[in-house]
N, C-alpha and C positions, 0 to 999 in steps of 0.2 A: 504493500500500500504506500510506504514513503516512496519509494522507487518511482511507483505513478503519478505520487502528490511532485514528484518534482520533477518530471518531465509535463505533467501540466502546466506548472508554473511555469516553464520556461517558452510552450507554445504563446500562452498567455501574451509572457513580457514579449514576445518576438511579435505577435499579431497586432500589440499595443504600437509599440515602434511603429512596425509600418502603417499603419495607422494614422498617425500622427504624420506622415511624409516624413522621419528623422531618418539620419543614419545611427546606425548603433554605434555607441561609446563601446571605448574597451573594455570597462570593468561590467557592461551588460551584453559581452559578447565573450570574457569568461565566464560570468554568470549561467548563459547559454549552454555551454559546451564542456564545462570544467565534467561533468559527470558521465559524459562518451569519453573525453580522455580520460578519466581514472578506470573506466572500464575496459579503453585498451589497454593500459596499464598492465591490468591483470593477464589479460588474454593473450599478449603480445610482449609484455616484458619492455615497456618502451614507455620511458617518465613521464610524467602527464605533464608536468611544466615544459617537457620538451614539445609535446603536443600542439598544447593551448601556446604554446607562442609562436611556432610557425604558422599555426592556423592566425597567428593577431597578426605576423607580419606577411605573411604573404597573401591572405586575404582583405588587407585592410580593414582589419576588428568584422570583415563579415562586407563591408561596401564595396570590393572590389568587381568590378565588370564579369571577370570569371566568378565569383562568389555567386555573382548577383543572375546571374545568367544563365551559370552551367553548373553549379551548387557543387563549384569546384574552389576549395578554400586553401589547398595546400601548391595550386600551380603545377601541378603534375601534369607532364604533356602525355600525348599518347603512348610514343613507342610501338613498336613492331607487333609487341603482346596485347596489344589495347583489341578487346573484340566491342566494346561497349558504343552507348552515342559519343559524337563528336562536337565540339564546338572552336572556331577556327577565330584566331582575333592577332593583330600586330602583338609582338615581342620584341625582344632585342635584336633577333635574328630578322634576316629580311625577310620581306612582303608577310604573311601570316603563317603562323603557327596552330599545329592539332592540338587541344585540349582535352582533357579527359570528360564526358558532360555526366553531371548524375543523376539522377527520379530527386534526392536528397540533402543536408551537409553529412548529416551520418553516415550516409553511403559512402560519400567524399571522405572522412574520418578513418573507415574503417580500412579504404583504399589504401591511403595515407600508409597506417599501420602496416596493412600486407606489404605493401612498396617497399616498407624500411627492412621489413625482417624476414622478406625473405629474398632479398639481392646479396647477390655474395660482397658487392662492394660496401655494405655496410653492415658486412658480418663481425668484422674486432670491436664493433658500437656493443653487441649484447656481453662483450667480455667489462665489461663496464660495470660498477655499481648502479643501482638503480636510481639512487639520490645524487650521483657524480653529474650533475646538469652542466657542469664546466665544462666535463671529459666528452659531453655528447656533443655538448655545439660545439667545440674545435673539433670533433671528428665528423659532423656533418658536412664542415666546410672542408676538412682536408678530403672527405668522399667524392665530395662533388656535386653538393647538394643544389648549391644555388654560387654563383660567380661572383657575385658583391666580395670584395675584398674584406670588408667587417662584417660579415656575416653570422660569425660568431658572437662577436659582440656586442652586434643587436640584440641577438635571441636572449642573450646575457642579463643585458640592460633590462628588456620585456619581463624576465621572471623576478628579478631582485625586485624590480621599482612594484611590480603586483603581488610579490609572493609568494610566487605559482610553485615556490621548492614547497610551499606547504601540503599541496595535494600529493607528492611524491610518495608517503607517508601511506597513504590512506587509499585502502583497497587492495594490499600487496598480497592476497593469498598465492595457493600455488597456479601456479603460470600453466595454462589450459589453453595451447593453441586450438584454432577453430580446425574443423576439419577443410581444409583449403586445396582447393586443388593448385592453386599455387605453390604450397608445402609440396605436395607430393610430386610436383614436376620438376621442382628445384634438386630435391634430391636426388633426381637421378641425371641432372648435368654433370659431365664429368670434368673436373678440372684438373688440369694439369697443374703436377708441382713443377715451382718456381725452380728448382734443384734437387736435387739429389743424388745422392751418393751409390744409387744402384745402377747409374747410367755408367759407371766404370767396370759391368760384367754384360752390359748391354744396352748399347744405342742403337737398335735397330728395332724398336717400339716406344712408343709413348710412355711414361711412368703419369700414370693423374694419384690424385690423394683427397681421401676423406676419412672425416673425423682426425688426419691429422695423421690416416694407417697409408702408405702407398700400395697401387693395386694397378693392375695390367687388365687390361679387356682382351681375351682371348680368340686366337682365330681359326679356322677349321684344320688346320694343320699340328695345331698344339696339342700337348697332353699336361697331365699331373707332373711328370715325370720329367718331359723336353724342359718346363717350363722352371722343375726345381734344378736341374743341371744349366740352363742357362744362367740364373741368378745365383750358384753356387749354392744351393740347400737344399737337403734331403728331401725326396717326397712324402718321407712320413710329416715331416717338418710343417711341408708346405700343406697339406692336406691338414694338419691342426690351425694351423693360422687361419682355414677355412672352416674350420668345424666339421668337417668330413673324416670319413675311414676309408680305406684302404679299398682299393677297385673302382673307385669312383670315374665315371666315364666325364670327361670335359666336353660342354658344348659352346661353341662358336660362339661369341658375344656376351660370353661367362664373366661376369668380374672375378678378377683372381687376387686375393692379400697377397703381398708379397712378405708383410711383418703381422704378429700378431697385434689382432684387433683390439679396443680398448674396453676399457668395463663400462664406461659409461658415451653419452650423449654429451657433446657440447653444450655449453651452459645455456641453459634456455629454448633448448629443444629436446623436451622432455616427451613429451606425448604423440606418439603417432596415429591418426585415424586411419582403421583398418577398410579396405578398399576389397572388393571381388578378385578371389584366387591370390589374399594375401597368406602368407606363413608366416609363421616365428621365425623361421629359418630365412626365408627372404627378407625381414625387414632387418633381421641382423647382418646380413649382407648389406644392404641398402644403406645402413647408417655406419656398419663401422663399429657395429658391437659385438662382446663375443655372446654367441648362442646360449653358455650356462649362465652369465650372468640377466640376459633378456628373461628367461625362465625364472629367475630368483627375482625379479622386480613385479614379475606380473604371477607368482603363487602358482607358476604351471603346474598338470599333474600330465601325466602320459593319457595321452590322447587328445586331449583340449587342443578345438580345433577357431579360428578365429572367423566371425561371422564380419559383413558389412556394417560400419558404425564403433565395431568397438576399441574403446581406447588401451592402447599398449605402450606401456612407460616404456622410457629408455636412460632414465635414470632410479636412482634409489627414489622412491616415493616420500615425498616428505608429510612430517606432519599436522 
């Protein structure tokens, strides 16, 4: 009931404004909004003062033309991935620019959220405390967030002068991504490391890395076997590093660990939504965990099988 008494209110003051022909003040476009970012907060691991201030500067507290137009508040263009409406208006770049348009700002909000966390260029942001609002606006601007050379120090300036570290605080349970299908597409990009040290028994494939393990994508010529004598390690070896035994047949386009896998998920990506024809087995592939310890966080018993919808930690569950 408080939940709805204050999303009432906030219709209320928004329908009063306009109303009235004002533009919104900033402290009634926190007012607005502060309680969608505290609840990506939770959901997304992403500080509501870092929120609520890009949403004040880059929408103009809410008066902005995209704001106003395409209930687009944080300025996110379309990009490649954008399947949604469009809304096209001058920017800095020449002649017009795609905008992302939304039904919503909530929409916009929650876009926002997914945009941040789940691009790999602003994956070292979630190594961050969640009240560090200094460490996130100098690493949005060092990402690439927005071009303004003070970029930071707007966003800075915006939380100090309203506050807004105060909502940081409030609403931190545990961090429950949505089931996104942006999550689950992200996960399966393979990126390649920067370097590595396994490129000195073999340059003549790719090494990519996740969770931090390196791993080879396999081709119809390979085996368990070719694959531990090229990298110098046993194929019992390598077949643990996979969670496997012994005869295991390799198929083409197989991720293969080349080190063993870690016990847990990267900080802040705790929860997987289970998808059609998922496994245990495969999502611990998939993120870079080992198989006993996936089992140990989610109470496996022998046999439990995973339907569509259900959530599968990937860290210790907290309390």
């Amino acid at each position: 009931m408080k939940i709805r008494s204050t999303i009432l209110s906030a219709i209320f003051l928004l329908v009063t404004i306009i109303a009235c022909g004002q533009g919104i003040t900033r402290e009634q476009y926190i007012e607005l909004y502060k309680n969608i970012a505290i609840e990506g907060m939770r959901t997304h691991g992403i500080p509501a003062s870092i929120t609520l201030a890009q949403g004040c500067l880059e929408s103009g507290n809410g008066n902005s033309e995209l704001a106003i137009k395409a209930n687009n508040h944080f300025g996110i263009k379309c990009h490649t991935d954008w399947q949604g409406n469009k809304y096209y208006k001058k920017d800095d770049d020449p002649g017009k620019s795609c905008f992302r348009k939304y039904k919503n700002p909530k929409e916009s909000y929650k876009d926002h959220a997914d945009f941040l966390r789940y691009r790999q260029r602003y994956a070292s942001l979630f190594e961050l405390e969640i009240t560090d609002y200094k460490g996130w606006c100098y690493g949005l601007k060092k990402a690439g967030y927005a071009t303004a050379p003070d970029y930071a120090e707007k966003l800075i300036r915006i939380i100090e002068d309203y506050k807004l570290y105060q909502y940081d605080t409030q609403g931190t349970g545990r961090f429950t991504p949505p089931p996104s299908p942006t999550l689950l597409a992200q996960t399966d990009i393979h990126t390649p490391a920067k370097s590595s040290p396994l490129y000195k028994y073999s340059g003549l494939r790719t090494i990519y890395e996740r969770n931090g393990v390196p791993f080879i994508i396999s081709n119809s010529s390979d085996t368990y076997e070719s694959i531990a004598r090229e990298y110098n390690l046993f194929t019992n070896e390598l077949l643990r590093y996979n969670d496997l035994h012994k005869n295991t047949e390799l198929a083409p386009g197989t991720i293969v660990y080349l080190q063993r896998k870690k016990n847990k998920s990267k900080r802040h990506l705790e929860i997987h939504i289970a998808t059609d024809g998922d496994t245990y087995y495969g999502i611990s592939q998939k993120y870079g965990i080992r198989l006993k310890k996936l089992y140990q966080y989610n109470n496996y018993k022998k046999g439990d099988i995973l339907h569509i919808g259900d959530e599968v930690f990937l860290r210790k569950k907290r309390r």
